[in-house]
C-alpha positions as CSV (number, residue, x, y, z in Angstrom):
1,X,26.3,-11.5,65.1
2,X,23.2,-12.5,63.2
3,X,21.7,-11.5,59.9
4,X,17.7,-11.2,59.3
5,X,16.2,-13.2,56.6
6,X,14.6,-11.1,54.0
7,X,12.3,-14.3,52.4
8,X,12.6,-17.6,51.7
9,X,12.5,-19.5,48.8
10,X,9.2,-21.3,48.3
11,X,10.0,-25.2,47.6
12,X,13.9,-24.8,48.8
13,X,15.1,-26.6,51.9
14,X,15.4,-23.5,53.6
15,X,11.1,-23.0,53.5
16,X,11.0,-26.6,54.9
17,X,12.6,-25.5,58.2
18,X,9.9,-23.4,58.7
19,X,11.9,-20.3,58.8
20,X,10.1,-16.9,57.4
21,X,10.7,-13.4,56.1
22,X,12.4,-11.3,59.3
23,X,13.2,-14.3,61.2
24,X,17.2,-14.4,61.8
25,X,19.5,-17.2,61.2
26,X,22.0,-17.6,63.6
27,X,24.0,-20.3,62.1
28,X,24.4,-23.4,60.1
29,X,26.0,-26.4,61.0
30,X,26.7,-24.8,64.1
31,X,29.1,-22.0,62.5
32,X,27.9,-18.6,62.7
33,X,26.7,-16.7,60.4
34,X,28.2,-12.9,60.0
35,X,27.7,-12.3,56.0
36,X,27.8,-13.7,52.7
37,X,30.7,-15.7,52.9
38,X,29.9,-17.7,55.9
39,X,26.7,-18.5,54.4
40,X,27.8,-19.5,50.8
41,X,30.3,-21.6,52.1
42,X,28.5,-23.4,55.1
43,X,25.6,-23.8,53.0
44,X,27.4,-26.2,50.8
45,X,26.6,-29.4,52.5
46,X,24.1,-32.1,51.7
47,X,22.7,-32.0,55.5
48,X,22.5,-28.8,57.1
49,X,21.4,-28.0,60.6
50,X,19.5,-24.8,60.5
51,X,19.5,-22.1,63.5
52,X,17.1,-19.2,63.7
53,X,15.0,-17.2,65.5
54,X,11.3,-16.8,64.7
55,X,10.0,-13.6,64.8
56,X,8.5,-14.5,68.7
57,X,12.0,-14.4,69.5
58,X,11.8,-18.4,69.9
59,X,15.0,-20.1,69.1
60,X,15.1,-23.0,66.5
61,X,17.0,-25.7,64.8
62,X,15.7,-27.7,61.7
63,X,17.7,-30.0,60.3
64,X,17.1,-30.5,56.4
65,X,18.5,-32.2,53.4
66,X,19.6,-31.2,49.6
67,X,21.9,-31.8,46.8
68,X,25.0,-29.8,47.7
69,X,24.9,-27.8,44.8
70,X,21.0,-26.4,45.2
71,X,21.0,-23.4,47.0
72,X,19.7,-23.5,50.6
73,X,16.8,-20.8,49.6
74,X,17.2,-17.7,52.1
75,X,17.8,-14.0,50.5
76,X,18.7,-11.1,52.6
77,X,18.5,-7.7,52.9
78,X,21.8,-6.5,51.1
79,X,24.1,-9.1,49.0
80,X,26.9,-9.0,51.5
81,X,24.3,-9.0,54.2
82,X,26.0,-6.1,56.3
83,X,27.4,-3.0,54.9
84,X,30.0,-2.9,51.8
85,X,33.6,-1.7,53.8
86,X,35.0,1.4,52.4
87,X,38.8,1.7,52.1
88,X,41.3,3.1,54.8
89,X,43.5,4.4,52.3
90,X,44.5,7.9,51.2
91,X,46.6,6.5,47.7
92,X,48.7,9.4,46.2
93,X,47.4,8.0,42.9
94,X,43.2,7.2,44.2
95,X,41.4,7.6,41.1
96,X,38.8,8.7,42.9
97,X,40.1,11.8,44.7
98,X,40.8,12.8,41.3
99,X,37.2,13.1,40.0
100,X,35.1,16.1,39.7
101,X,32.5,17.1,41.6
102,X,29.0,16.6,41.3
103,X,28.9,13.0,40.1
104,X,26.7,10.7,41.3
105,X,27.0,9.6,45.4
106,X,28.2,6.1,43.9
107,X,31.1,7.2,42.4
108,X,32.9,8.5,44.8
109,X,32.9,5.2,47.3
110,X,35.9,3.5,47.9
111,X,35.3,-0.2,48.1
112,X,37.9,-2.2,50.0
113,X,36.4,-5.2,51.0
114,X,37.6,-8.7,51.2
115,X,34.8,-10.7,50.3
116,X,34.0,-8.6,47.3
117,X,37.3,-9.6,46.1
118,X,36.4,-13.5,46.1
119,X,32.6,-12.8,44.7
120,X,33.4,-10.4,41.9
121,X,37.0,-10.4,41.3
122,X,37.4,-6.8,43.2
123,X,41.4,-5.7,44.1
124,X,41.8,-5.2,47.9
125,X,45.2,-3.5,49.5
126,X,44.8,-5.9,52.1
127,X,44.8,-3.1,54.8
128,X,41.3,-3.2,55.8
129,X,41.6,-6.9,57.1
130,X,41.3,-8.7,60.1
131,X,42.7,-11.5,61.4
132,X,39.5,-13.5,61.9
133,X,39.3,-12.7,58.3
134,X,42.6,-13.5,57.7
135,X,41.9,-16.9,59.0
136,X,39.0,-17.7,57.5
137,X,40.0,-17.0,54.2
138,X,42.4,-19.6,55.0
139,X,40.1,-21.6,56.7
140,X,37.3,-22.0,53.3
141,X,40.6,-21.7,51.0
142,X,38.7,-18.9,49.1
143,X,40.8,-18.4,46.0
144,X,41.5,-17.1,44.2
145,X,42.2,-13.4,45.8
146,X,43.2,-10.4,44.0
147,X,45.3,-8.1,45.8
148,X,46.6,-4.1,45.0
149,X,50.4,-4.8,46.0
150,X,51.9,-1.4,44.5
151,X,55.1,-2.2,46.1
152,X,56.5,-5.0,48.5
153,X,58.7,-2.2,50.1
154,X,57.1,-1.9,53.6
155,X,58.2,1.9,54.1
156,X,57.5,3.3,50.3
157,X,53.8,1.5,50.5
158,X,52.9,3.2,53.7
159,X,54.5,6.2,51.9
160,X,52.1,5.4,49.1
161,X,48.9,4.3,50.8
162,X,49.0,6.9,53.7
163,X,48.5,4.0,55.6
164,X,50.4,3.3,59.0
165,X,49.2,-0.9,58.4
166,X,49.8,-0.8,54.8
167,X,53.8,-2.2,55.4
168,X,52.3,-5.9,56.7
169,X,51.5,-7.0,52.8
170,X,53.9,-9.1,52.1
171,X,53.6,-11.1,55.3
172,X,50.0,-11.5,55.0
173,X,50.1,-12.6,51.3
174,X,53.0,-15.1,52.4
175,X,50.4,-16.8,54.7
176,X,48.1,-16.8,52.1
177,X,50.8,-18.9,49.7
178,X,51.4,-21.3,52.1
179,X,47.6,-21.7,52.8
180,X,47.7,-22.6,49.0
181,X,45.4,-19.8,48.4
182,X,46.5,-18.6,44.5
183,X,46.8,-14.9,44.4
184,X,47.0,-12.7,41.6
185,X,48.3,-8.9,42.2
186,X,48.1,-5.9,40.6
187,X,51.1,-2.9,40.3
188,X,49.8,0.7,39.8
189,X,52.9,2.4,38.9
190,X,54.3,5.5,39.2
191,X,56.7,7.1,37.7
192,X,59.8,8.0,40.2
193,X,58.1,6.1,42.8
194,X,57.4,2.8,42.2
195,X,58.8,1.8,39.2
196,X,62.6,0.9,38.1
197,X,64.4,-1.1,40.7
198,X,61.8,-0.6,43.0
199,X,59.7,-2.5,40.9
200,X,62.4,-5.3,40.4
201,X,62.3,-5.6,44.1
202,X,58.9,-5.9,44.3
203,X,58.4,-8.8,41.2
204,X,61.2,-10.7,43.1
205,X,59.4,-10.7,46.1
206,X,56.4,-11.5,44.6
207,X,57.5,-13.9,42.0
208,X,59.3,-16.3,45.2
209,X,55.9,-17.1,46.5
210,X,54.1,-20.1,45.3
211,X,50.7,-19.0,45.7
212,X,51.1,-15.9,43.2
213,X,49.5,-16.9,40.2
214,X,50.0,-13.3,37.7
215,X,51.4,-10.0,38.3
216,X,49.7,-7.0,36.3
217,X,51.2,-3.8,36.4
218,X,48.9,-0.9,35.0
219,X,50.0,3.1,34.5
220,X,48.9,5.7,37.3
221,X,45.7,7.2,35.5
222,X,46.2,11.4,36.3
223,X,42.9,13.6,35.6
224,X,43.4,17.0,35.1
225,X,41.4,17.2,38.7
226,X,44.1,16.5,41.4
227,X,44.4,20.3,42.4
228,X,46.0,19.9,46.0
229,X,46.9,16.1,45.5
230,X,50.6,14.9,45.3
231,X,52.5,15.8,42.4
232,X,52.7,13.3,39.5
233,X,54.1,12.0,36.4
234,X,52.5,10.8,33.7
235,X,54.4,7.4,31.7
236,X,56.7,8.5,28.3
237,X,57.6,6.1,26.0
238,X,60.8,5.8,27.4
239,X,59.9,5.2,31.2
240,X,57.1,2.7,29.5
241,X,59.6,0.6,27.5
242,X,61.8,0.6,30.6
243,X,58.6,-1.0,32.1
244,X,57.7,-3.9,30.2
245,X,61.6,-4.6,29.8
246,X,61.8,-5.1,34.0
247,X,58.4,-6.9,33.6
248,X,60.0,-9.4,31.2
249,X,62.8,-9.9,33.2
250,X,60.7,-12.2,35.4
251,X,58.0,-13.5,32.4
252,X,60.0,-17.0,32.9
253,X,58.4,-17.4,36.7
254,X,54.9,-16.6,36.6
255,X,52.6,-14.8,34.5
256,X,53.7,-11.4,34.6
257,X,52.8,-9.1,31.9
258,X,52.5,-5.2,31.4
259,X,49.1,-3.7,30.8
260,X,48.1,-3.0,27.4
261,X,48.7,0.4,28.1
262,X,52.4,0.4,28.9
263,X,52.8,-1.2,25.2
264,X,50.9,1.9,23.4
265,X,52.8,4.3,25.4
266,X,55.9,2.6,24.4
267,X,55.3,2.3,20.8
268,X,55.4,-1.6,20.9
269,X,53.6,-4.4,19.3
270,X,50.9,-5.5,21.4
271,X,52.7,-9.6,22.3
272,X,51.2,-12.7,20.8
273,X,48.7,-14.2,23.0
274,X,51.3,-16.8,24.6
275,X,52.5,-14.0,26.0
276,X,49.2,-13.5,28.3
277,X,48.9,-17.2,29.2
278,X,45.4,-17.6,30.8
279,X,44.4,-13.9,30.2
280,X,44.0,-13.8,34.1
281,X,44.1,-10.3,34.2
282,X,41.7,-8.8,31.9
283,X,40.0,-6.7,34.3
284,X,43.5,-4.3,34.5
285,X,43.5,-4.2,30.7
286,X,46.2,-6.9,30.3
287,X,45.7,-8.2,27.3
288,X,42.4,-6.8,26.1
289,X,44.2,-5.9,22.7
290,X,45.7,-9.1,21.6
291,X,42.5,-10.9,22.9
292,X,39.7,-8.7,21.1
293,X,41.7,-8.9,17.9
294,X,42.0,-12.3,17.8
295,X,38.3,-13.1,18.9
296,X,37.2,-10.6,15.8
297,X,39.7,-12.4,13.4
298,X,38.0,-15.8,14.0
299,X,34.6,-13.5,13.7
300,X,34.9,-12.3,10.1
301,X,36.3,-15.5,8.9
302,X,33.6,-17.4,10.8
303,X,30.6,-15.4,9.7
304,X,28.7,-14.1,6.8
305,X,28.6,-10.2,7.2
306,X,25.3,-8.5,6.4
307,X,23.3,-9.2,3.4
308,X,22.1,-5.8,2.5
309,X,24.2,-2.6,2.5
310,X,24.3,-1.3,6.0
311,X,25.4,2.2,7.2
312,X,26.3,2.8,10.6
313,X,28.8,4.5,13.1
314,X,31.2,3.2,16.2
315,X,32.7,5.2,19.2
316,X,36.0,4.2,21.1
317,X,38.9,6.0,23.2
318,X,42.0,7.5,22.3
319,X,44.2,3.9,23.2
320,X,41.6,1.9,21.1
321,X,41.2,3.5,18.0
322,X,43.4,1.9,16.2
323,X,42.9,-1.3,17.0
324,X,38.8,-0.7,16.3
325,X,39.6,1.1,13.1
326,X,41.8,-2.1,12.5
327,X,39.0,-4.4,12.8
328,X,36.4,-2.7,11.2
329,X,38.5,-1.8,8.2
330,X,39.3,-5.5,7.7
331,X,35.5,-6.6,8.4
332,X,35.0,-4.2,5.7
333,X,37.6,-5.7,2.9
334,X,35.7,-9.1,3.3
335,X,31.9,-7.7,3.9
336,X,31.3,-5.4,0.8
337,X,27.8,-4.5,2.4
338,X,29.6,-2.9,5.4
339,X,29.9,0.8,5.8
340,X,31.4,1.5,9.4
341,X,32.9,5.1,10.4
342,X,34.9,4.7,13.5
343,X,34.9,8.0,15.7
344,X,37.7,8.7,18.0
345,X,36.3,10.2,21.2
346,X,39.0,12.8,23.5
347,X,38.5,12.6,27.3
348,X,37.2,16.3,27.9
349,X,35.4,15.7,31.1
350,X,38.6,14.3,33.1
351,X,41.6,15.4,30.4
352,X,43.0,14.0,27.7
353,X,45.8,12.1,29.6
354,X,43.2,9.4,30.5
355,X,42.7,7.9,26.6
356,X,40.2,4.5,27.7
357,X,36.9,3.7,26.6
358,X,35.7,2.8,29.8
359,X,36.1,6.1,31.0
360,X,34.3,8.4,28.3
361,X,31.0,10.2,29.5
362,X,28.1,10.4,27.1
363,X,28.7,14.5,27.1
364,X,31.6,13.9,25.5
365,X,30.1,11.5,22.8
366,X,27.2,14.2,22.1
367,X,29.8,16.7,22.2
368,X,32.2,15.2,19.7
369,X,29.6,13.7,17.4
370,X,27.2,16.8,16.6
371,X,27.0,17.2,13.0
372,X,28.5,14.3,12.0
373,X,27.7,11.4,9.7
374,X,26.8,8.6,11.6
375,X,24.4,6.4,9.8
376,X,21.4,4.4,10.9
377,X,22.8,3.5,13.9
378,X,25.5,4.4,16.5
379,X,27.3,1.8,18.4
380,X,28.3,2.3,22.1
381,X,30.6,-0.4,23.8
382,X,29.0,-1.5,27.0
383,X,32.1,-0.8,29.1
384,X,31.3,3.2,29.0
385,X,28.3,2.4,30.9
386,X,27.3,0.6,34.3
387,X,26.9,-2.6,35.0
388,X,23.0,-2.2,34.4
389,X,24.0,-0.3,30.6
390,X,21.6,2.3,31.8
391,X,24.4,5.3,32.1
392,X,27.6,7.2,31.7
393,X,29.9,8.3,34.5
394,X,28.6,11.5,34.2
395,X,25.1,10.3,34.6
396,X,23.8,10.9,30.9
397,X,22.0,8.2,29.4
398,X,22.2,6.2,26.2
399,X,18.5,7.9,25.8
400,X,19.5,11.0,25.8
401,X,22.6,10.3,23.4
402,X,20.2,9.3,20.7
403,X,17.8,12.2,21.1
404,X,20.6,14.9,20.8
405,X,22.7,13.1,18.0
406,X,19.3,11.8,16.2
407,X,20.5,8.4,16.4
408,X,20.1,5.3,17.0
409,X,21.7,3.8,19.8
410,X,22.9,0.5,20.0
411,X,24.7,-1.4,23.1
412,X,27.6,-3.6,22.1
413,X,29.8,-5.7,23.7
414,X,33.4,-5.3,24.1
415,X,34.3,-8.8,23.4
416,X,36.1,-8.7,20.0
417,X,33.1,-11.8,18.6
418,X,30.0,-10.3,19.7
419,X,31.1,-6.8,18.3
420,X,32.1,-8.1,14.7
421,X,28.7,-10.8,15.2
422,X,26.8,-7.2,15.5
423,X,28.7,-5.9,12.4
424,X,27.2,-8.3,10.5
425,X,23.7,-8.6,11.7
């Protein structure tokens, strides 16, 4: 396989081996070149032996130097240089079969791809590998990996996963360990399924390999769209307590901690932060809580709060309105100038049982909000939009929100410093 070259960096070590836009490299070093991973590893060398083919189909090698960290200075077509790989899966609990229809194309891809996993922190099941992959992963030592366990049970996670290969986890992520490759895996739970001892079986599975940095486990997230999808339950406060208490059974071996989630459900004090240890596992909503009110603590004590008497307005989710109508009331107490109203937004477009921030649509915002008081300026957290901040899941812009609730809009940060920071502006 072979890639074509998009362009070439004008000054970089790549222009100097005379390689061009649509000429393709063939390898580096003399290993091969197949995608993204191959190159940003390979190309980590202070000498590097360049092979391509010019656009007269003549073959060359150039050999060139650089500091190992400068980039070597080719761009390609896509980031991955092929195509993203979808999943394999048919998950009784995919989020994704449970949306509506009519969103955007986008949406409704599932990604399950390796190196995607490495680059941007992305979970993969693991099921949608090969063994050259397998091996090179070993090979570069890329690591850390993130990996969708569910359950170390061979027969329940083919059960699960609808997935005939999905049963070889544990032996792959095994390899992995002893590779010295640290790993750090992620439980969706369900209720009846994969929970109680089930779950004990799979923590003490996972907890006897080396290479397993964290376990998260996170609640099943049910829509009120799953018509002809497998029946089931949504977390009570009881199944959650029984949860975290199976979760902390095995706190002493690794990090293992309960999503932020199973603690609301539960009725618990979110833990002290000691109870997160690195915060490795963010992303599943593991300690979003404790660390957000304890970044906005340090904010109000740190900084001044605003100077002249400002009026304004904040959305959140179900889950996070208290701990946002925590915050602001305390910035509040200390920053006499401060007038915040903090609006709890319900999840109409995909039910109420799905109670994050990240997963409100601007409808629902404009919906909600009509008519009320909401200052000079409305604040939006940036995790209800897409990575570019330019839209909601159901494709309404923040534009849009501020013509129909006559509004300013603002774009915040969810990080607990920069939101009280732009409380006090």
């Amino acid at each position: 396989m072979s890639v074509v070259i998009k362009s070439v960096l004008k000054g970089s070590a790549a222009y100097k081996t005379g390689a061009r836009e649509n000429d393709v490299l063939l390898s580096l070093n003399g290993n091969e070149i197949m995608d993204v991973l191959d190159y940003r590893f390979y190309q980590n060398e202070s000498k590097i032996e360049v092979c391509y083919v010019d656009k007269r189909g003549k073959q060359k090698v150039k050999t060139v130097k650089k500091r190992e960290e400068d980039e070597l200075g080719f761009t390609f077509d896509t980031y991955l240089m092929d195509k993203q790989r979808a999943c394999k899966n048919r998950c009784i609990f995919c989020f994704i079969d449970q949306l509506p229809r009519g969103m955007r194309k986008s949406l409704y891809f599932k990604d399950d791809d390796s190196r995607l996993s490495f680059l941007f922190g992305n979970y993969i099941t693991l099921t949608n590998i090969t063994e050259h992959e397998i091996e090179r992963i070993i090979k570069m030592h890329i690591s850390p990996i993130n990996i969708s366990v569910h359950t170390t049970n061979p027969t329940l996670r083919v059960k699960m996963m609808r997935n005939e290969s999905a049963g070889q986890v544990l032996s792959i992520i095994k390899r992995f360990s002893d590779a010295g490759i640290s790993i750090n895996c992620q439980l969706v739970l369900c209720p009846g399924i994969n929970d109680g001892e089930e779950l004990r079986r799979s923590l003490k599975d996972l907890t006897a390999l080396s290479g397993v940095e964290s376990i998260a486990a996170v609640p099943v997230g049910l829509t009120r769209h799953r018509e002809g999808l497998e029946p089931l339950q949504k977390f009570t406060k009881e199944t959650a307590s029984a949860v975290i208490d199976i979760m902390d059974e095995f706190k002493e071996h690794r990090n293992v901690c309960a999503a932020d989630e199973f603690f609301l459900l539960a009725d618990r004090p979110i833990p002290q932060a000691e109870y997160y240890g690195d915060f490795s596992q963010l992303e599943n909503g593991v300690g979003l809580w404790r660390l957000m009110l304890s970044d906005s603590t340090d904010a109000i004590n740190e900084l001044e709060g605003p100077q002249y008497p400002k009026n304004i307005s904040a959305v959140t989710g179900v889950s996070a309105y208290p701990l946002i109508r925590n915050i602001v009331d305390t910035a509040g107490k200390k920053w006499h100038n401060l007038n915040c109203k903090v609006y709890e937004i319900k999840n109409d477009f995909f039910g109420h049982d799905i109670t994050v921030a990240g997963l409100l649509t601007g409808g629902d915002i404009i919906n909600q909000l009509k008519g009320k008081d909401l200052g000079d300026c409305l604040l939006i957290p940036d995790v209800m939009l897409r990575h570019e901040n330019d839209m909601f899941l159901d494709d309404v812009t923040p534009e849009e929100v501020e013509r129909e609730l006559s509004v300013k809009v603002k774009i915040v940060s969810a990080d607990g410093y920069e939101f009280i920071k732009c409380l006090g502006e």
